[in-house]
C-alpha positions as CSV (number, residue, x, y, z in Angstrom):
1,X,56.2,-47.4,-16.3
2,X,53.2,-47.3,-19.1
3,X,50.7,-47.3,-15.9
4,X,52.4,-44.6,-14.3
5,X,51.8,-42.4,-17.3
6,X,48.8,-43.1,-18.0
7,X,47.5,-42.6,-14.0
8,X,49.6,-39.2,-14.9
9,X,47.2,-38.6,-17.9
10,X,43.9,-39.5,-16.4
11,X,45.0,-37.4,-12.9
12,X,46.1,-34.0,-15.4
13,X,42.6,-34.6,-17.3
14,X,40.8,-34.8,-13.6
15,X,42.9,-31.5,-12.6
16,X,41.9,-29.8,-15.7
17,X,38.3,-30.4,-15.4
18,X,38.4,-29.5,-11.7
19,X,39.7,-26.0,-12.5
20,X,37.4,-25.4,-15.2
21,X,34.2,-26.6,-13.4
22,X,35.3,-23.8,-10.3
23,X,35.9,-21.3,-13.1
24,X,32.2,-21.8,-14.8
25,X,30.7,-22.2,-11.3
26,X,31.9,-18.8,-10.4
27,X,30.4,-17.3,-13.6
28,X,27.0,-18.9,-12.8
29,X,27.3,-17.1,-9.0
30,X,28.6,-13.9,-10.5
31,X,25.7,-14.2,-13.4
32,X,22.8,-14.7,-10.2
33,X,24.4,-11.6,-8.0
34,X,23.9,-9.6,-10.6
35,X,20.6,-10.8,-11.8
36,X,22.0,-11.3,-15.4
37,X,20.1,-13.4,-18.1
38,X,20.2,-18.1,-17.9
39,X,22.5,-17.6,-20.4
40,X,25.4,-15.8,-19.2
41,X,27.5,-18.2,-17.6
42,X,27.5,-20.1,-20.9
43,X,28.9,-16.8,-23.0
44,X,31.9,-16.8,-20.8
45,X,35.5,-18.8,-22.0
46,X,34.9,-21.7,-19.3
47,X,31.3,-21.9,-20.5
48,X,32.1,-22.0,-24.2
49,X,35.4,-24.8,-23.3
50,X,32.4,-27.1,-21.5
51,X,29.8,-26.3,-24.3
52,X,32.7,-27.5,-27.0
53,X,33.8,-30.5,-24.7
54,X,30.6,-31.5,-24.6
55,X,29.6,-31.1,-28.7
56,X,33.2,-32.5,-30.1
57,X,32.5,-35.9,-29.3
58,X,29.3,-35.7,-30.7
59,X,29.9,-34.3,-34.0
60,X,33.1,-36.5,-34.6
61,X,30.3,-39.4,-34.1
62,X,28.5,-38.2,-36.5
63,X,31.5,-37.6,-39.4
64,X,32.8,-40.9,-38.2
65,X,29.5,-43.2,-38.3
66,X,28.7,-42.7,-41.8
C-alpha cells in the first residue's frame, strides 16, 4: 500500500511538471510571435514557478550546509 502511494506521488509530481512545462512553452511561442524581448517567457507565472523550482533547492543547500 506504501508503494502505491508513493507511485501516486511521483505520477502527480510528473503531471504537475507536464502541465507547467506546456504552460511556459506556450509563453516562449507567444513571446517569438510577437517578437517580444529573451526575457518574457520568464516574467510570466509558469516562468517565475520553474525559475523558483529551480533556486529553492539551491538556496536551502546553502542555509543547510553551513
Amino acid at each position: 500500500m506504501a508503494v502505491a502511494f508513493k507511485i501516486l506521488e511521483a505520477v502527480c509530481v510528473l503531471v504537475a511538471a507536464i502541465i507547467v512545462g506546456n504552460m511556459f512553452l506556450a509563453e516562449v511561442r507567444k513571446n517569438q510571435a510577437g517578437n517580444g524581448p529573451w526575457y518574457g517567457p520568464y516574467l510570466s507565472l509558469p516562468g517565475i514557478v520553474i525559475i523558483i523550482v529551480l533556486v529553492v533547492p539551491v538556496i536551502w543547500w546553502a542555509v543547510n550546509k553551513g
